[in-house]
C-alpha positions as a printed Julia matrix, in Angstrom:
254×3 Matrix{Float64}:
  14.92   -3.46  -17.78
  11.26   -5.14  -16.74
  11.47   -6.28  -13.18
  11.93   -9.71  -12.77
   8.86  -11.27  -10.64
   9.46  -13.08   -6.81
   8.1   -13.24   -3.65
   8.57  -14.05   -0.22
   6.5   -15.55    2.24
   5.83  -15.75    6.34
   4.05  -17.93    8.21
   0.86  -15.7     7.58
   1.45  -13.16    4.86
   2.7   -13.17    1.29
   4.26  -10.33   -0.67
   4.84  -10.66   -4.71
   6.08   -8.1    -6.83
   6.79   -7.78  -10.29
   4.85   -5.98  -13.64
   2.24   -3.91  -14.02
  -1.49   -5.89  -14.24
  -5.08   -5.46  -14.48
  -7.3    -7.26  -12.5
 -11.26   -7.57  -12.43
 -13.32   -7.24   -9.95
 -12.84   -9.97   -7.4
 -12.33  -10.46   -3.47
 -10.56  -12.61   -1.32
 -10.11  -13.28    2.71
  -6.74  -11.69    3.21
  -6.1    -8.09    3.85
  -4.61   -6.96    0.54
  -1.74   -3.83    0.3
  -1.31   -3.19   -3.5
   1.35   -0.66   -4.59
   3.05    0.89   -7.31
   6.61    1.94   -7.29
   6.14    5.0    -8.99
   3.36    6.96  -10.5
   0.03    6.05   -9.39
  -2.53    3.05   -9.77
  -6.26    3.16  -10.35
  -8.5     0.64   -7.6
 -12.32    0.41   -6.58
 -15.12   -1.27   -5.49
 -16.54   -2.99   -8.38
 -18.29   -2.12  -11.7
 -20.22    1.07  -11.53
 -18.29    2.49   -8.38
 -16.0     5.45   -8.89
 -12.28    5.14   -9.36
  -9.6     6.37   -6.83
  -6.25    7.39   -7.96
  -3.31    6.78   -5.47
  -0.23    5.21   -5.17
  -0.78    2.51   -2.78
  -4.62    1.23   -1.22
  -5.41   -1.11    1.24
  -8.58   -3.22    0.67
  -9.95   -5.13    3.5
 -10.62   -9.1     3.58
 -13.92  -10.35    1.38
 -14.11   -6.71   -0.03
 -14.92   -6.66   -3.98
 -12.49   -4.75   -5.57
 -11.16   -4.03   -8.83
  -7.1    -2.58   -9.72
  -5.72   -1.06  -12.74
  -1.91   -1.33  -12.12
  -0.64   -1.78  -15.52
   2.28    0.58  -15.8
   5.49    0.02  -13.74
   6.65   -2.48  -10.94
   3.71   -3.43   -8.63
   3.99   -4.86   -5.31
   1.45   -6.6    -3.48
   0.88   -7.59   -0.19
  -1.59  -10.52    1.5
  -1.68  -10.61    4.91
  -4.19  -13.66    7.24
  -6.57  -11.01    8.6
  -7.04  -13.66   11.97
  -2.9   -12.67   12.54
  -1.37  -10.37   14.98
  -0.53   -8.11   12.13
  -3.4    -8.86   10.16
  -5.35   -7.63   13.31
  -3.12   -4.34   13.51
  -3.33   -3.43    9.71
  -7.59   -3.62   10.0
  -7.56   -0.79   12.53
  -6.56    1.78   10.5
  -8.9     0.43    7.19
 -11.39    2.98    7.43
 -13.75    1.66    3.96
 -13.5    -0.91    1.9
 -10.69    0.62   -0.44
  -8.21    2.85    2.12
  -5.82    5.25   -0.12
  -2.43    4.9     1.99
  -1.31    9.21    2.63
   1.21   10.22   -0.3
   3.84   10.99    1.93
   3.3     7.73    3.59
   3.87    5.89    0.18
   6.86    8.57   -0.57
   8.59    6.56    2.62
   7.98    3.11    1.53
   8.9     3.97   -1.78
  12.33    5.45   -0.65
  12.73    2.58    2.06
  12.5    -0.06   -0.85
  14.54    1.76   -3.97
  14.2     1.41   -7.82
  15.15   -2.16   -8.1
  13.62   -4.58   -5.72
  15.54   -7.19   -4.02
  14.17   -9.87   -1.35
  16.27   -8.5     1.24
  14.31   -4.58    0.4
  11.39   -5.95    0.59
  11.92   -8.34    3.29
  13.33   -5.58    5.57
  10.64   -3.0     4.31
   7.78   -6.04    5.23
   8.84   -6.36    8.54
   9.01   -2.91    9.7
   5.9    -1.84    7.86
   3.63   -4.61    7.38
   4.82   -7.0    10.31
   6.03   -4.35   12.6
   3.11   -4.61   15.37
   3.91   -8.44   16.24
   6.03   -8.43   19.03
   9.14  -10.38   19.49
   8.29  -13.76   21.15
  10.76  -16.44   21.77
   9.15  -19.49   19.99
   8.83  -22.39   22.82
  10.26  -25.3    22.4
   7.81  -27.57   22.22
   6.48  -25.4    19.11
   9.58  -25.43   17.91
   8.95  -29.44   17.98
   6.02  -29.16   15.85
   6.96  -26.51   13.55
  10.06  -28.85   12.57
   7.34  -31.67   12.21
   5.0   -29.72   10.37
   7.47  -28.02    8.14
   9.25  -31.15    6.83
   6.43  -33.51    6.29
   4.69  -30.93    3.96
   3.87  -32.52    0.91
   4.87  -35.6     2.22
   2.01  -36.67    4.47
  -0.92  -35.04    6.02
  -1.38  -36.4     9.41
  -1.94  -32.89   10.87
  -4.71  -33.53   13.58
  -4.56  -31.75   16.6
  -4.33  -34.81   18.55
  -1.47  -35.8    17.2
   0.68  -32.25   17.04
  -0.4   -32.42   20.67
   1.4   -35.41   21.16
   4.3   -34.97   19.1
   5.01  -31.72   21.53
   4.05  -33.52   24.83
   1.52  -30.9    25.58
  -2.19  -31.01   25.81
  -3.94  -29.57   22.65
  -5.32  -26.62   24.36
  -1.93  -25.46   25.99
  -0.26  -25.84   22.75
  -2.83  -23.96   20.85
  -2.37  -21.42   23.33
   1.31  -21.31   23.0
   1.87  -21.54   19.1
  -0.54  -18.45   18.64
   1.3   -16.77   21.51
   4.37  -17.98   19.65
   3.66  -17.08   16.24
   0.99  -14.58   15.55
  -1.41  -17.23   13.98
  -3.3   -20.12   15.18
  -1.91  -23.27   14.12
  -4.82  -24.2    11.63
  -4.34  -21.16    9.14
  -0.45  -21.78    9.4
  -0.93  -25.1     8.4
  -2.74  -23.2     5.33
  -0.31  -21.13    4.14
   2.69  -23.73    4.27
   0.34  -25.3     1.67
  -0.71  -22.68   -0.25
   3.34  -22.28   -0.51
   4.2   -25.38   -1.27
   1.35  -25.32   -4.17
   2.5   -21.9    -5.22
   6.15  -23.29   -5.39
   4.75  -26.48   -7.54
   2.82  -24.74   -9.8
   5.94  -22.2   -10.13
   7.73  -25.47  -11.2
   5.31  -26.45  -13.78
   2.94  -28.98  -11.98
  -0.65  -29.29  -12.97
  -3.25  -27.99  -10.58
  -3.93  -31.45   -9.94
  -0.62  -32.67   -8.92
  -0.05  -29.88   -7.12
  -3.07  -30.01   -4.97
  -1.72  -33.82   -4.05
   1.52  -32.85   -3.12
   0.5   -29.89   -0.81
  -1.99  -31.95    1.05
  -5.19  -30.67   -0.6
  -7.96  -33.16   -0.86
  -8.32  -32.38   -4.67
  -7.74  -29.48   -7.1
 -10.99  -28.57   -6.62
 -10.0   -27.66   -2.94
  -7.06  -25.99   -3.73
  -8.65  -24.14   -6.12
 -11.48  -22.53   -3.78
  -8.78  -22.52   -0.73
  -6.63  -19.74   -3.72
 -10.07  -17.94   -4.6
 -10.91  -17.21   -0.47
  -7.33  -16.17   -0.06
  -5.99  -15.01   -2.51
  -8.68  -14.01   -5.19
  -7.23  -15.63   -7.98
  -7.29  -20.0    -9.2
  -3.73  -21.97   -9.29
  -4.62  -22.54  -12.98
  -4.13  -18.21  -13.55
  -0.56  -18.09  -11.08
   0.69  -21.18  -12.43
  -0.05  -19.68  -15.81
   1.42  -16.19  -15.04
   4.13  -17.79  -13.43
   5.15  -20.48  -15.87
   5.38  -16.94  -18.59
   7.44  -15.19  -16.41
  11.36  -16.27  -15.79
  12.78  -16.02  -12.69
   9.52  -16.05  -10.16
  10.92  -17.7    -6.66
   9.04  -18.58   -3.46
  11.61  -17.87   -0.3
  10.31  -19.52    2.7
  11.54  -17.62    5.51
């Protein structure tokens, strides 16, 4: 039975999973992991450059790259390369394109099974992929904005710094300070991804580009559509697309 396609998200990293795909060559700003559950996948550089053969690759952020992936269950992996574990994963990218060890993918393949479920992958993501941030009680007064931030998503956009700073009672360097210490991420490229989720889940839902752009707080879908190419090297037009074809895709905030 094909795989049915999901995903779950984190303040700064995203991991989807579902069929096989090609993609041409393209790059974007977050540290990619792209992995097949069994057999092996084909990725390089670009046109021209050789192919490597492997299981699972790592491609660093704004690298041009290319993937053949089309047979089996693929899972992929975008992580903010500015994050705490964005930060950890670039230490051991050696090139461009880094082949993860065999047995290393033999381990991952075993910790997530034959049939993917949120929870696997969930559990897998955090002790491979998100395993270097250390546990940090979130303060409270981040706590204040990440409840303010969180539920006025797509509702307004009155983000600024000066007034986050005032909704938590801090100054806006201490609470920069604290909701990176807090987090992993600055409070700028979190703000990002909640919107880059709440477009994903729109255009999961059947919105237009357009709309969706709108109702994540985007100043147009011309900005949404650039903000998706730097992160996440493909449009909103292609996901929604892909998305829209397949049944069952779901966007789990956690």
């Amino acid at each position: 039975m094909p795989v049915k396609p999901s995903a779950i998200v984190w303040p700064a990293a995203m991991v989807v999973w579902g069929p096989g795909y090609r993609a041409t060559a393209h790059r974007h700003h977050c540290i990619q992991l792209v992995m097949v559950l069994k057999g092996t996948l084909r990725i390089r550089s670009g046109h021209g450059s050789k192919w490597v053969r492997c299981g699972a690759a790592l491609v660093r952020p704004d690298a041009i790259h290319e993937v053949d992936a089309r047979s089996g269950t693929v899972l992929i992996a975008f992580v903010d390369a500015e994050s705490d574990s964005g930060l950890a994963i670039s230490q051991r990218i050696e090139s461009d394109i880094f082949p993860i060890p065999s047995n290393e993918v033999a381990l991952w393949r075993a910790t997530l099974g034959d049939q993917l479920s949120k929870e696997q992958v969930d559990g897998w993501a955090r002790s491979v992929l998100l395993h270097k941030r250390s546990k940090v009680t979130i303060h409270p007064k981040v706590q204040q904005v990440l409840k303010y931030v969180r539920e006025r998503i797509g509702v307004e956009d009155d983000f600024s710094l000066e007034t986050l700073a005032r909704i938590s009672g801090l100054s806006q360097t201490r609470l920069m300070h604290l909701f990176t210490q807090s987090l992993g991420v600055p409070l700028r490229p979190y703000i990002l991804w909640l919107r880059l989720q709440h477009a994903c889940c729109d255009l999961r839902d059947g919105y237009t580009v357009t709309q969706a752009a709108h109702n994540a707080g985007f100043s147009d879908a011309a900005h949404l559509t650039r903000t998706f190419r730097r992160m996440l090297g493909t449009s909103p037009s292609q996901l929604g697309l892909r998305q829209r074809m397949s049944s069952g895709v779901s966007v789990q905030t956690n």
